[in-house]
N, C-alpha and C positions, 0 to 999 in steps of 0.2 A: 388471481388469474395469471398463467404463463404468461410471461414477454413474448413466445414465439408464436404463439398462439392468437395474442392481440394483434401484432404487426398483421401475421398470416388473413386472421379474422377482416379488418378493418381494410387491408389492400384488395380481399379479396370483395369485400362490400361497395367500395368503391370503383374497384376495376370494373364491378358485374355490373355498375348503373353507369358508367361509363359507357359498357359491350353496349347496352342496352340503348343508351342514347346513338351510340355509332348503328346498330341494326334501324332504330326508328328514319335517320337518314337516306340509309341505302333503302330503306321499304318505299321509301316519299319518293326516291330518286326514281327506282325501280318502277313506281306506277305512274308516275311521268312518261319514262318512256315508253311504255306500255302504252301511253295514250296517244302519245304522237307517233308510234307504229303504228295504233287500229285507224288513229284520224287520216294519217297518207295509206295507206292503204284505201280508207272508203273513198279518198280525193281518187286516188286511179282509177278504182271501179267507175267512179264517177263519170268521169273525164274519157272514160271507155266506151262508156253506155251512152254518152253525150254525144262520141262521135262517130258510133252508128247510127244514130238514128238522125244525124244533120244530114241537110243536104248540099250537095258539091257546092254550091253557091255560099255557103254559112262558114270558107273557112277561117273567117275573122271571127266570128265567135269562138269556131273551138280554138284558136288562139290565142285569144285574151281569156277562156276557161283555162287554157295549160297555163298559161304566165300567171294566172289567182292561186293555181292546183298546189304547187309548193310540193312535188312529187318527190322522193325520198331513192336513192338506189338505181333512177333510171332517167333518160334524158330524154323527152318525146318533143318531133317535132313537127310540124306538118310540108307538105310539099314546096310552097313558098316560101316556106322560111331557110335563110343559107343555112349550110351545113358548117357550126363550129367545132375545131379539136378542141378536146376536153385539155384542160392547162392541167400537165399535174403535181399532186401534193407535194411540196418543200417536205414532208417526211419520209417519204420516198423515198428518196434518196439517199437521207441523213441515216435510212435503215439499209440502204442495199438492195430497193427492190425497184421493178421495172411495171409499167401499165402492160395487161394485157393487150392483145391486139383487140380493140373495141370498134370493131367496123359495125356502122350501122346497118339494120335492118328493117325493110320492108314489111310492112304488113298492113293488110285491107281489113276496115271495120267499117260494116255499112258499106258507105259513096263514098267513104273518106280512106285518104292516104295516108299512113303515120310513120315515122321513123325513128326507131327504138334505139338506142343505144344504153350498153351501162355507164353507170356513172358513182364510180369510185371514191369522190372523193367526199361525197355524202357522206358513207360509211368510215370512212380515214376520220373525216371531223368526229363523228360520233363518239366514235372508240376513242381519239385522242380526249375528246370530254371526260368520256368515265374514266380513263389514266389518271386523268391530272385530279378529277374526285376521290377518285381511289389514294390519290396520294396527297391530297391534303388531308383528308380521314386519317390514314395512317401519321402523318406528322400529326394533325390533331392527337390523334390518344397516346403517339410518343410525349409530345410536351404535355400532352395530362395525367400521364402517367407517371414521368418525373416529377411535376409537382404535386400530384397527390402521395409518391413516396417521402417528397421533402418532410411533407405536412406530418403525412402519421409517424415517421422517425423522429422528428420534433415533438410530436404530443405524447409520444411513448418513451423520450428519452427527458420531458421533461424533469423528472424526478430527482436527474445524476445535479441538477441545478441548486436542486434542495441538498443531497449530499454532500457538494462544492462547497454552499455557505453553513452548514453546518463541520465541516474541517476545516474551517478557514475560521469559526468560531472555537473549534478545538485550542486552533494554533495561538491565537488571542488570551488562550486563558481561562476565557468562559467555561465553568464548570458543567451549563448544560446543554448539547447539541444542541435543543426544542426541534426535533424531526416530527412532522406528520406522519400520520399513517397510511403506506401506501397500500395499494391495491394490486402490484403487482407483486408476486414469489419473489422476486430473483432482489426487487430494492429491498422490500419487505429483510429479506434475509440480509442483504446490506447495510439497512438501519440498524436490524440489532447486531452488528457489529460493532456498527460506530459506540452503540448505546454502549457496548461492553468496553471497548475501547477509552470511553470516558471515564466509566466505572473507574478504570483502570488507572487514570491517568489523574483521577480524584485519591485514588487512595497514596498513588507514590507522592503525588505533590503533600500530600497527609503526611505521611511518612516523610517524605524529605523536611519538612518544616517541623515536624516532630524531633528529627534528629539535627536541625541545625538548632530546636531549643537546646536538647540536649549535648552537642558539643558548645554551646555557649555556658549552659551550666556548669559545665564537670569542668571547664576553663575557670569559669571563676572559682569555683573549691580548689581548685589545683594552684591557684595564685592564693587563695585566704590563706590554704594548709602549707604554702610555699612559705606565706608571709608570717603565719603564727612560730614554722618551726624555725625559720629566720628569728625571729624577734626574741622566741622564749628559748631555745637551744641557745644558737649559737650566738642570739643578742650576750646572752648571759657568761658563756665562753669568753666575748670579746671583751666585756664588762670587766670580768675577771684579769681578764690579762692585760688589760690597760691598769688596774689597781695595782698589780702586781710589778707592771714598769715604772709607774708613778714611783711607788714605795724604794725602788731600787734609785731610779735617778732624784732622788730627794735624799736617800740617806747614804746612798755609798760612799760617801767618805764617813760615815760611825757605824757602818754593819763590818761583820765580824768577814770572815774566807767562808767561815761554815754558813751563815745567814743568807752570803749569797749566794752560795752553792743551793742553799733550800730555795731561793728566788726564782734558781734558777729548773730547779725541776718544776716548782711549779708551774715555770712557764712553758717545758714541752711537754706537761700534762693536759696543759690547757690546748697548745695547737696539737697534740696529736686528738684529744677531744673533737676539735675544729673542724680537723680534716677528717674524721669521722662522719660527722654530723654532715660535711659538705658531702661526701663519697655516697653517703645515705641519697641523700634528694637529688643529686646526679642520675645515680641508678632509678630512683622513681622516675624521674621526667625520662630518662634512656639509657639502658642496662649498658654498661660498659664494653668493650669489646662484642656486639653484637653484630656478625656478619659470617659468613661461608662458615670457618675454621671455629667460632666463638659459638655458633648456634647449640651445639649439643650441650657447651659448658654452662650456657646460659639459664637452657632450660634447664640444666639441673640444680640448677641453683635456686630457680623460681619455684621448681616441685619443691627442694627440701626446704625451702623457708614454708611454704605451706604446710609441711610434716612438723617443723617444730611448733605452729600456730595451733595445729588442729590436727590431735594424737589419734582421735576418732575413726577419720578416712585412711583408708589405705590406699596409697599411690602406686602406682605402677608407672616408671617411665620407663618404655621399650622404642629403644633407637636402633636402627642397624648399624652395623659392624662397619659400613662402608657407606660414609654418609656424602651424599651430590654437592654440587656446589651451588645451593642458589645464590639469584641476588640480593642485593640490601635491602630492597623493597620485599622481596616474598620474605629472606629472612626477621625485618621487622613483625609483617602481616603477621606470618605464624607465631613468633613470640606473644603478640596482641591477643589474639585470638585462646590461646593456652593458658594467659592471664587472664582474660574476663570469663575465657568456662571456666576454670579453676575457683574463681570467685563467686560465681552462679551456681557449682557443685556445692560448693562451702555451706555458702549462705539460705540459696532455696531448695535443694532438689533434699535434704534429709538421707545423700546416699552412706553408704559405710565402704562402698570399694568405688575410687577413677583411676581410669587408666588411660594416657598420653601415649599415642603411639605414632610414627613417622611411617610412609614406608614409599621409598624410592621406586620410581617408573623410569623406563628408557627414555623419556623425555618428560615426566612429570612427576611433584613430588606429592604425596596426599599425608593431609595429618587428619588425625581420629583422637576425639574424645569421648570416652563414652563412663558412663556413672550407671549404678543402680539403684537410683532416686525417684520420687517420685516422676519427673519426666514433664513435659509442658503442660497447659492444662489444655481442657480439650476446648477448640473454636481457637487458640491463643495464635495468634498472626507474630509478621516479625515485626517488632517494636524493641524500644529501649536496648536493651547489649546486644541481641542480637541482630537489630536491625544495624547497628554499631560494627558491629564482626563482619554482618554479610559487606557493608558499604569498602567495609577497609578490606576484605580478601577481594573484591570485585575492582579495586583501584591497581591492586597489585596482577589482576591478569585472572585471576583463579575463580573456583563455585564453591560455594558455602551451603552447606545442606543440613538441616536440622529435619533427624530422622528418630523413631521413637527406638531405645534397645530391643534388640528380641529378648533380653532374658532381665529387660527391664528396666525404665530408666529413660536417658536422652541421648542419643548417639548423634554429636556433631563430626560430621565431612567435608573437608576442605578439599580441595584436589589444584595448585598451583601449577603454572608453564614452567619447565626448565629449559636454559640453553641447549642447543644443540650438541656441544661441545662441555661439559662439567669434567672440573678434578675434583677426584675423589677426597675425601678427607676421613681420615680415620675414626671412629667415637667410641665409647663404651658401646655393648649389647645393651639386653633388658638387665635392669636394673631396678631392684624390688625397695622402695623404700615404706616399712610399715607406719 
C-alpha cells in the first residue's frame, strides 16, 4: 500500500467518526432545544387560555401560573404587579448594541389585564449557549484532530524506526540488517536498498580483507626473495671478498706487485658484482629515478626488460611526444599498474600483441593497457592484482576500469587528476619494441 494513501485513508476514517460523533452532539443539542421551544411555547398558550377564562377576582393565581410558566422571549405581567425595566445583557454592550425601545403593552384576555413586554435577554442567553457549544465542539475536534494526526504519523512512520536500527546495525559491522517486511511501497523500496547496500558493504569489507591477506603475502615473499638474494647473491659476493682481504692482509709482505695487483682486481670484480646485485633489488622494491621527468625512461625500461624475458609478446610502448607533469604518487600508481598488467599479460591472458599507451588531457592523464588474450573470465569480479591496481590508482586520485578489447582481449583504463598548472617534459613517441 502507498504511504499517501494510508495517512489519506486512516485520517480520513478517523476524521469521518469523529464528523460523526461531533453531528450525534449537535443532533442531541438540536432536539433539546426544540423541546424547550415547543415546552414554553405550550406554557404561554397555556398561561393565555388560563387568563381568559379566570375571573377578575383570581389575579393571584394567574400570577403564581406566570411565575411557574418559565416563558421564554416575553415578560408578561398582570395589573398589580410593578412594572420592572428589563436590566440589560453585559453582552450588549461588549458587542455595540443598544435594547430596543421595549415599552410595554396592554392587552385584555377574558376579565384579565396582561402587560407584554419583550424580553431580550432570554434570547442573548440562548444564542450565547449555542456560541460557546459551538466552540468547544470546534476546539473539541481541533484537539482531536491533532491528536489523531499525531497518532497515525506515528503508526505510519513507524517503520523509518526499523530502518534507524538496522543502519545503526550497518554501522556496527553486522553483516546483516534483519529488516522485516513492510507493507508499505515507499519502506518496502527502502529496505531493499539497505538490503543492497549491505550486499555491498559485505563484499568490499570481502575484498578489503582479501587484499589486506594479500598485501601481507606479497610482503612476506618480498622479505623471503629479499632475504634469499641477500644471503645467496651478495652473501656470497661478500664472502668472497672478505677471503680475498684476508688472503692480502696475511700475506702482503710475501705476495709478489703482480699477485696483488690480481688481489686487487679481484676485489673490484667482486664490489662491482655487489653494487649490481644491490642496484638490482633497489629497482625491484623502487625503480630508480621515478618521478615527472623519469616516468617515460622508466617505463621503458620495464617494457624492454619484459621483451628480453619473453620474445613471444610483442610490446608496443606509445608515449606522446609532450609528456605532463604528474606527481610522485600518480607517477608511481602508473608505473604499478603497467607492471602487474604486464605481468597478468605475460603470465595468464596467452596474448601475442600489448600495447602500453599514455595519453595527456588538459587537466588529466589516462593510461591504456590493452592485450589480445584471452580477457577475464566471465562472472570474474575485482579480486587479487586487480583489486590491487584498482586500490593503488584510487589512493592516488584516479579510476581504474577493466573493460573487455573490441578486437579482443582485456582493455585496462586508468584516467588520473593532474595539476592545474604542468611542465611539460619531453619523451620519445610510439616506440615499437618486438
Amino acid at each position: 500500500m502507498d504511504l499517501r494513501r494510508r495517512l489519506v485513508g486512516l485520517l480520513g476514517l478517523l476524521l469521518g467518526a469523529l464528523l460523526a460523533v461531533t453531528a450525534l452532539v449537535q443532533l442531541v443539542s438540536l432536539r433539546t432545544d426544540i423541546e424547550a421551544e415547543v415546552a414554553a411555547s405550550a406554557r404561554l398558550v397555556d398561561v393565555l387560555a388560563a387568563a381568559g377564562s379566570m375571573q377578575p377576582g383570581n389575579a393571584a393565581a394567574l400570577e403564581a401560573r406566570l411565575a411557574r410558566a418559565g416563558l421564554r422571549h416575553l415578560r408578561i405581567r398582570t395589573a398589580r404587579q410593578p412594572a420592572a425595566a428589563a436590566a440589560p445583557h453585559p453582552l450588549l454592550a461588549w458587542l455595540g448594541l443598544a435594547l430596543p425601545d421595549s415599552a410595554e403593552q396592554q392587552i385584555r384576555i377574558g376579565n384579565q389585564v396582561l402587560f407584554v413586554a419583550p424580553n431580550p435577554r432570554s434570547e442573548i442567553t440562548e444564542r450565547l449557549g449555542d456560541t460557546v457549544q459551538i466552540w468547544n465542539t470546534l476546539l473539541f475536534f481541533f484537539g482531536t484532530s491533532l491528536l489523531l494526526t499525531w497518532w497515525c504519523a506515528d503508526r505510519a512512520l513507524a517503520p523509518v524506526r526499523e530502518l534507524e536500527a538496522s543502519l545503526r546495525r550497518l554501522a556496527r559491522g553486522e553483516p546483516d540488517p534483519a529488516l522485516p517486511a513492510f507493507a508499505l511501497r515507499e519502506f518496502g523500496r527502502v529496505a531493499r536498498a539497505i538490503e543492497a547496500l549491505a550486499a555491498a558493504l559485505r563484499t568490499a569489507r570481502a575484498a578489503q580483507r582479501a587484499l589486506a591477506r594479500q598485501l601481507i603475502t606479497l610482503q612476506e615473499d618480498e622479505r623471503r626473495a629479499l632475504a634469499r638474494e641477500l644471503h645467496d647473491d651478495m652473501g656470497q659476493t661478500l664472502t668472497a671478498l672478505n677471503v680475498t682481504a684476508t688472503h692480502l692482509s696475511r700475506n702482503a709482505a710475501r705476495l709478489s706487485p703482480d699477485a696483488v695487483a690480481e688481489c686487487a682486481a679481484d676485489l673490484r670484480r667482486d664490489l662491482r658484482s655487489c653494487k649490481e646485485q644491490l642496484r638490482t633489488m633497489l629497482k625491484a622494491l623502487r625503480p630508480h629515478g621515478l618521478h615527472a621527468s623519469g616516468l617515460a625512461q622508466t617505463l621503458h625500461e620495464l617494457v624492454q626488460g619484459w621483451r628480453g624475458r619473453h620474445t613471444e609478446i610483442a610490446f608496443l610502448l606509445d608515449l606522446p611526444k609532450t609528456m605532463p607533469e604528474p606527481g610522485d604518487a600518480v607517477a608511481l600508481a602508473i608505473y604499478r599498474v603497467v607492471q602487474e598488467a604486464l605481468t597478468n599479460a605475460v603470465r595468464h591472458s596467452g596474448a601475442r600483441h600489448c600495447t602500453v599507451r599514455l595519453m595527456p588531457g588538459a587537466s588529466t592523464l589516462a593510461l591504456e593497457v590493452l592485450d589480445d588474450g584471452c580477457g577475464l573470465p566471465t562472472g570474474a569480479g575485482w579480486h587479487g592484482g586487480l583489486l590491487g591496481m584498482r586500490e593503488r590508482v584510487s589512493m592516488a586520485g584516479g579510476e581504474l576500469h577493466a573493460l573487455p578489447n573490441p578486437s579482443g582481449g582485456l582493455r585496462l583504463y586508468a584516467l588520473f587528476p593532474l595539476d592545474a598548472v604542468a611542465a611539460p617534459v619531453l619523451a620519445n613517441s610510439a616506440e615499437v619494441l618486438p
